[in-house]
N, C-alpha and C positions, 0 to 999 in steps of 0.2 A: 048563646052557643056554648056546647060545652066544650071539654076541654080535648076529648076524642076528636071530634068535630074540629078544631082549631090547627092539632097535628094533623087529622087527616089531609086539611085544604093546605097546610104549609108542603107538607109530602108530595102532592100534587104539584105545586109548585114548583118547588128545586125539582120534581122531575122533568118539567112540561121546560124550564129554561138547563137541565144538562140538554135533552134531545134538540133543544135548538143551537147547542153548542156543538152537538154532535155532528148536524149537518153541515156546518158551518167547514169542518173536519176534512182533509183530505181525505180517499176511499180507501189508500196505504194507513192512514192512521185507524182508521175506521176498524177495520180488516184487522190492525193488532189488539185494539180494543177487543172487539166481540170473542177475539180466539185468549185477552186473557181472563175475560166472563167466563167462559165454558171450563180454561181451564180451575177455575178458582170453585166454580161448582161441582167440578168433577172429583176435587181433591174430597179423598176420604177422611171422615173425621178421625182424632188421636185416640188411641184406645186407652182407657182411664188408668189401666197399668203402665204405660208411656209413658202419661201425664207426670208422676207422681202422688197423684192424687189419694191412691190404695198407701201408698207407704206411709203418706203424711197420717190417713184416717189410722191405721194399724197403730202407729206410734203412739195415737191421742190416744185411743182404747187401752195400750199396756200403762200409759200416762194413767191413768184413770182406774184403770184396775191396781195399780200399786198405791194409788192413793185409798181407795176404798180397801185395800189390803191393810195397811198402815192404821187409818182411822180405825178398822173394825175388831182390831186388837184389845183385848183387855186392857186395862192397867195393872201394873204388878202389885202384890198385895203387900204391906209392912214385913211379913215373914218371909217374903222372897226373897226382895230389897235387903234385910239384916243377915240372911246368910249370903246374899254376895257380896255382900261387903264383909263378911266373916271369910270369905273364902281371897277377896281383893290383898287383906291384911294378913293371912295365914299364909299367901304365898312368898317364897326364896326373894323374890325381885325386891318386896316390901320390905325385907330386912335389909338391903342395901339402901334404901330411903331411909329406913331409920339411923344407918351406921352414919351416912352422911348427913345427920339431922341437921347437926350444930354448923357446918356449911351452909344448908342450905336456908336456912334464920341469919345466918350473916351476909347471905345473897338478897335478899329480901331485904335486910336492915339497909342493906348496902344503896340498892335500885330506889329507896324510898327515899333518903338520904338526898341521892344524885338527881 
């Protein structure tokens, strides 16, 4: 027997002993059963924008188009690289790094120290 076959007769089954439970049923219980079948078939399915389903897919795709963004970048070349950092060291901010050099070698010395 396969394995179709094995579900189909078990289905069969739990059907053939609910309906015997059903009779079994007062006709007041009976009666809310059937009306709350109808309505549970009557209920319209959620529409996939409801769901969240669209916002979650939307997300995965900007996910995925920023990482195929990212990867599909060059790398920077040695001449790029040596004028930013000509331009890092040439800037106002970096002469204040260097004013405070000898602080910040004895901050250093210091956290190592400690």
């Amino acid at each position: 027997m396969t394995m179709e076959e094995n579900e189909k007769r078990f289905l069969d089954s739990v059907r053939q002993e609910l309906d015997k439970s059903l009779q079994q049923l007062g006709p007041d219980t009976r009666m809310r059963i059937n009306q709350a079948r109808r309505r549970a078939f009557e209920k319209q399915p959620t529409p996939l924008w409801q769901t969240g389903l669209v916002s979650s897919a939307a997300f995965a795709a900007a996910c995925v188009a920023l990482i195929v963004f990212t990867l599909a970048q060059p790398p920077a070349s040695d001449q790029e690289l040596i004028v930013q950092d000509l331009e890092l060291f040439s800037s106002l901010d970096s002469l204040e790094l260097y004013e405070d050099l000898e602080f910040y070698e004895w901050l250093e010395a210091y956290e190592q120290a400690g």
